[in-house]
N, C-alpha and C positions, 0 to 999 in steps of 0.2 A: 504494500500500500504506500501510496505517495504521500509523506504529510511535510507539511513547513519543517518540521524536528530534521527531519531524513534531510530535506534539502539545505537547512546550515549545516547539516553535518559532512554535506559531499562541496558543500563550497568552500567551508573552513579545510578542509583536506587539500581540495584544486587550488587553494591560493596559501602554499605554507610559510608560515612564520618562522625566524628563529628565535626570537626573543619573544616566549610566551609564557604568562603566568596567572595561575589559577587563583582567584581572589571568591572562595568558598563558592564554586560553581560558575564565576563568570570570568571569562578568557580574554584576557589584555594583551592583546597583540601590541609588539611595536617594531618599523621598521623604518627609524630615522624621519619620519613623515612622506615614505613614498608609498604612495594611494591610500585612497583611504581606505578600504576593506583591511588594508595589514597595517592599521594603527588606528582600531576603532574593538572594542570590547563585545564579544558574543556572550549573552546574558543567559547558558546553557539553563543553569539551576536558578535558585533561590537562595540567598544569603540567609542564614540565619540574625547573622542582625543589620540589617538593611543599611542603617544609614554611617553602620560604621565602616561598612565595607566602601561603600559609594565614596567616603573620604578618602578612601586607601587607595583606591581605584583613581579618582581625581590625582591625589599629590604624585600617584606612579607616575601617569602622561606628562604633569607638571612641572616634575622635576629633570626630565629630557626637554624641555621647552615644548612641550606638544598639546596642543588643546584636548583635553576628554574626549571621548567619542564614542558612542556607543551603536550596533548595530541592528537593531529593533524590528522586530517581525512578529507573529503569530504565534512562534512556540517561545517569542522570550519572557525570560522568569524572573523576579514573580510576576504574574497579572497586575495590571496597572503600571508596569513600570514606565511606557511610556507618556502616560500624566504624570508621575511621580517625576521626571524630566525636565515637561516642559514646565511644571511650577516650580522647578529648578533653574529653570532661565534656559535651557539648553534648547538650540533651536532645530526645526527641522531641515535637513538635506537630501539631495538626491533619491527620492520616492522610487525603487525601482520594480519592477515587477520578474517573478522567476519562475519562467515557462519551459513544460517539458513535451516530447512527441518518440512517435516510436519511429526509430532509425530507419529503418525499411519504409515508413509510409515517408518521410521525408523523401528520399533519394527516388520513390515513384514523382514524388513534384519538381523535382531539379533536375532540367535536362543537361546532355551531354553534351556541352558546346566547345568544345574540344579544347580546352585549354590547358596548357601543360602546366602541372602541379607538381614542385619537389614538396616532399615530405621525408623529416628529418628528425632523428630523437633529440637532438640540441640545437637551439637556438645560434646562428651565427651570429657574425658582426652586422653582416647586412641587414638581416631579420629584423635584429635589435634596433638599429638605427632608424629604420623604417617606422616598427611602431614605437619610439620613445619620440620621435619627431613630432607623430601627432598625436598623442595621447598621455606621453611623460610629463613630469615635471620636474627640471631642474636640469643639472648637468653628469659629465661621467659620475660621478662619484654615487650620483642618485642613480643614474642610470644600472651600474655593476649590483647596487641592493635591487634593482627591478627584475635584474637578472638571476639573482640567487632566488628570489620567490617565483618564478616562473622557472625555472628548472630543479625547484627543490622536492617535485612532486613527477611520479611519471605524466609524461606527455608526449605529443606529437607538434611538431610544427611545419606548418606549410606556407609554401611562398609562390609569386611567381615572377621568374626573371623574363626580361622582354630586350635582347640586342645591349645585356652587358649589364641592363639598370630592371633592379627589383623592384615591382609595381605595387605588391599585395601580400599579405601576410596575415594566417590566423593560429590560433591553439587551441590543442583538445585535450580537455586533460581528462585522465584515464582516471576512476577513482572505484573501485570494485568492479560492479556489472553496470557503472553509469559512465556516460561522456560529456564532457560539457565544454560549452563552445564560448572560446574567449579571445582578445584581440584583436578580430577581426578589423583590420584598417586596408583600405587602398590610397594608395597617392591620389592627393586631389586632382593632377592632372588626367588620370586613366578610369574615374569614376564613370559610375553609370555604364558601363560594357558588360559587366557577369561579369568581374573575379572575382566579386563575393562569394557569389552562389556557386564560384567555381573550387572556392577555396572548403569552401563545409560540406560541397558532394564529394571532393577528395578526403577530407579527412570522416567525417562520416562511413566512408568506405572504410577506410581503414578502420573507423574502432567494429565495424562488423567482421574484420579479418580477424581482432580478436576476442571474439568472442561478446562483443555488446550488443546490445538492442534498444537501449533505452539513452537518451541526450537530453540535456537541460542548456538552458540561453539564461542570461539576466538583460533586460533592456529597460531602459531609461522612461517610466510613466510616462513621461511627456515628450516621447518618441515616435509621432505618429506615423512616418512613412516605417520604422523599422516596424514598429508591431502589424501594419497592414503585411508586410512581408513575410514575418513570422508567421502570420494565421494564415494564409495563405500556404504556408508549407505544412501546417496542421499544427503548430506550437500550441498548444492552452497554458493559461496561467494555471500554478498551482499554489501559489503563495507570492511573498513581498514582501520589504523593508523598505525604511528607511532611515538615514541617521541622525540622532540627536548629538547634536556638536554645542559644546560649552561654549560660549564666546568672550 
């Protein structure tokens, strides 16, 4: 059965942290403040004493110069935590929603338009550089910890090169018997041609070579051409967050 519980559990694993700690049930990621999923807190359990923890949790991000953040969704603990939040002053960000579809029905909607796809168990330079340009933030230094959480977990990555220069680029990360699909950038230049959709029926293949059937996406609520695209392939939502950030 698919529940919100299942799916922080397969995204906390798909975006791994090194610096994690357990503050009686809720998980403090931090990684330097690159993105915000890996330095934002998954609220698994229930503290036993609520508001001492939430202190502890604050001064932890604090004390690395990092604003609080928490990642809030449907199975987060306790109930109410995110009023408990926002009468905290903590505000809301990035609403997203997390949709899943069965592999095989997907790759019957995505034709073959013959685009050559590498697919690679580690991320190159090119790859990297591709999606930190439009999606990172910061510089090498920030870039090398973007890199250690996207290859700290199994994965695939696919690209595609076009006469020397690399167009497009996504990731699939592998996490039991699910896939999920993340990265996903094209150069603004080569948009709108199918390397998107070229890029998730190649790696989508792949996770059926090994043995998957099932993929999940996260995209951004207020994302309307991606979620037309998504439903369209048969994605349904199955849950959601978003994050409460200290200001």
């Amino acid at each position: 059965m698919t529940t919100a519980a299942l799916m922080d559990e397969l995204m906390y694993r798909a975006w791994p942290v090194a610096d994690v700690v357990d503050f009686d049930g809720w998980v403090a990621r931090r990684a330097a403040g690159v993105t915000q999923r890996a330095n934002s807190v998954l609220p698994f359990g229930a503290p036993d004493d609520l508001q001492n923890t939430l202190e502890k949790v604050e001064t932890h991000y604090l004390s690395q110069g990092l604003a609080p953040r928490f990642q809030v969704g449907p199975a987060s603990r306790p109930e109410g935590l995110d009023e408990l939040l926002a009468a905290r002053g903590y505000e809301v960000g990035s609403p997203t929603l997390v949709q899943t579809a069965e592999i095989a029905k997907v790759l019957e909607l995505i034709p073959d338009d013959g685009w050559r796809v590498n697919i690679s168990s580690v991320p190159d330079d090119a790859w990297m550089d591709l999606w930190w340009r439009e999606d990172g933030r910061g510089g090498a230094e920030e870039q090398e910890i973007a890199r250690g959480i996207l290859t700290g977990g199994r994965a695939r990555y696919a690209s595609i090169h076009e006469q020397g220069t690399i167009t497009a680029v996504a990731r699939l990360a592998l996490v039991d018997d699910w896939a999920g699909l993340y990265c996903v950038v094209v150069d603004p230049a080569y948009r709108r041609q199918g390397r998107a959709l070229a890029l998730m029926r190649a790696l989508l293949l792949e996770a059926t070579i090994v043995g998957i059937d099932r993929a999940w996406l996260q995209v951004v609520a207020g994302n309307e051409p991606a979620r037309a695209l998504y439903a369209r392939l048969g994605f349904e939502t199955v849950s959601q967050y978003h994050y409460r950030i200290r200001p």
